[in-house]
C-alpha positions as CSV (number, residue, x, y, z in Angstrom):
1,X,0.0,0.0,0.0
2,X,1.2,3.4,-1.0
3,X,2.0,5.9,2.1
4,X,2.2,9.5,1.8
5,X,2.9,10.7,5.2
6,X,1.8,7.7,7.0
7,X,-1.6,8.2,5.2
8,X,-2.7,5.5,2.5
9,X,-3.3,7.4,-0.8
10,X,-6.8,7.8,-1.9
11,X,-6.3,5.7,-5.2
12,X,-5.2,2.3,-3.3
13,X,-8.7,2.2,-1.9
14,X,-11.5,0.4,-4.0
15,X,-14.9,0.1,-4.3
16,X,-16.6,-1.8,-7.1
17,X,-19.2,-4.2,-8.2
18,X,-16.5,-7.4,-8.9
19,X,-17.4,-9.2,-12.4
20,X,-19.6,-11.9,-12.2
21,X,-23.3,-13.0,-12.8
22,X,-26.0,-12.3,-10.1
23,X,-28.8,-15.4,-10.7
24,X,-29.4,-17.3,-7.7
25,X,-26.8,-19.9,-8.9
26,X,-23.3,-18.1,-9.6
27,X,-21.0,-18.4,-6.7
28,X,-18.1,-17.1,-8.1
29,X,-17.1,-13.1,-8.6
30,X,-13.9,-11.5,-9.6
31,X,-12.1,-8.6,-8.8
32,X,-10.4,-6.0,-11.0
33,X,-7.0,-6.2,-8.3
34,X,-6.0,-8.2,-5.5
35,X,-6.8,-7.1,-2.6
36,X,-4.0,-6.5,0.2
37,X,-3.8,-8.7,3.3
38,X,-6.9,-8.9,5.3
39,X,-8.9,-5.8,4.0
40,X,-11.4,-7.2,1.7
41,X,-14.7,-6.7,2.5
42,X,-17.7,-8.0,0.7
43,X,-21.6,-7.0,0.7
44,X,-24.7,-8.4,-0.3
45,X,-27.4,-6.0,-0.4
46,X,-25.9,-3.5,1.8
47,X,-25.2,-6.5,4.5
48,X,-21.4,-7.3,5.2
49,X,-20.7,-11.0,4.8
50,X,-18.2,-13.3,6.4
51,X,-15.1,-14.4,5.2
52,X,-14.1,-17.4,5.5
53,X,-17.9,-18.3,6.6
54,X,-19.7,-16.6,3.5
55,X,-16.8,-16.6,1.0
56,X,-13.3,-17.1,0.4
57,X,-11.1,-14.9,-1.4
58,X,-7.9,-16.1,-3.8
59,X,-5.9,-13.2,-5.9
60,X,-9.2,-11.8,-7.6
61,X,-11.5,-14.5,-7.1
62,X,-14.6,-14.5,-4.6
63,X,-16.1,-17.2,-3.9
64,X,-19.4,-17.6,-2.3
65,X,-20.3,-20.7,-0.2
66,X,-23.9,-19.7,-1.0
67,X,-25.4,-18.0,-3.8
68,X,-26.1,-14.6,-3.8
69,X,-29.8,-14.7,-4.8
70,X,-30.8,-13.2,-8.4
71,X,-30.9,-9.4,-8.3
72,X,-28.7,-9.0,-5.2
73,X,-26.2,-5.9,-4.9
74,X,-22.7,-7.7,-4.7
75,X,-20.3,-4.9,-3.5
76,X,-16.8,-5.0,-2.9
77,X,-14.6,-2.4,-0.9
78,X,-10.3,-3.1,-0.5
79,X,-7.0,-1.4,-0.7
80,X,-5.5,-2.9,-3.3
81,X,-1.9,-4.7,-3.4
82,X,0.4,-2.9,-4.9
């Protein structure tokens, strides 16, 4: 993560929609960057989700243990790895 005066810069910090089909059946999403260390965190409809419990992370790939049901708001926020 980039510093500036002990302060992460603005552009190593993401939020996005990760790539992936929302239809009751896809359980897999991917990111556009890998997310450092610990700080991914996922939402479904607003609602934070569990890792490790709710999904597991690998380089860019999410993957659910359930299904986010069709229509949902899959949301991702991270600093990315640099």
């Amino acid at each position: 993560m980039a510093k500036v005066d002990g302060k992460f810069l603005q552009d190593d910090w993401v939020e996005e929609t990760p790539s992936g089909t929302v239809n009751g059946s896809n359980t897999v999403f991917t990111l556009s960057s890998t997310p450092s260390g610990s700080s991914l965190a996922m939402f479904v409809n607003g609602l934070m989700i569990r890792k490790t419990i709710d999904y597991t992370v690998s380089g860019t790939t999410v993957t659910f243990t359930d299904a986010p049901p069709t229509a949902s708001e899959v949301r991702a926020e991270y600093y990315k790895k640099n």
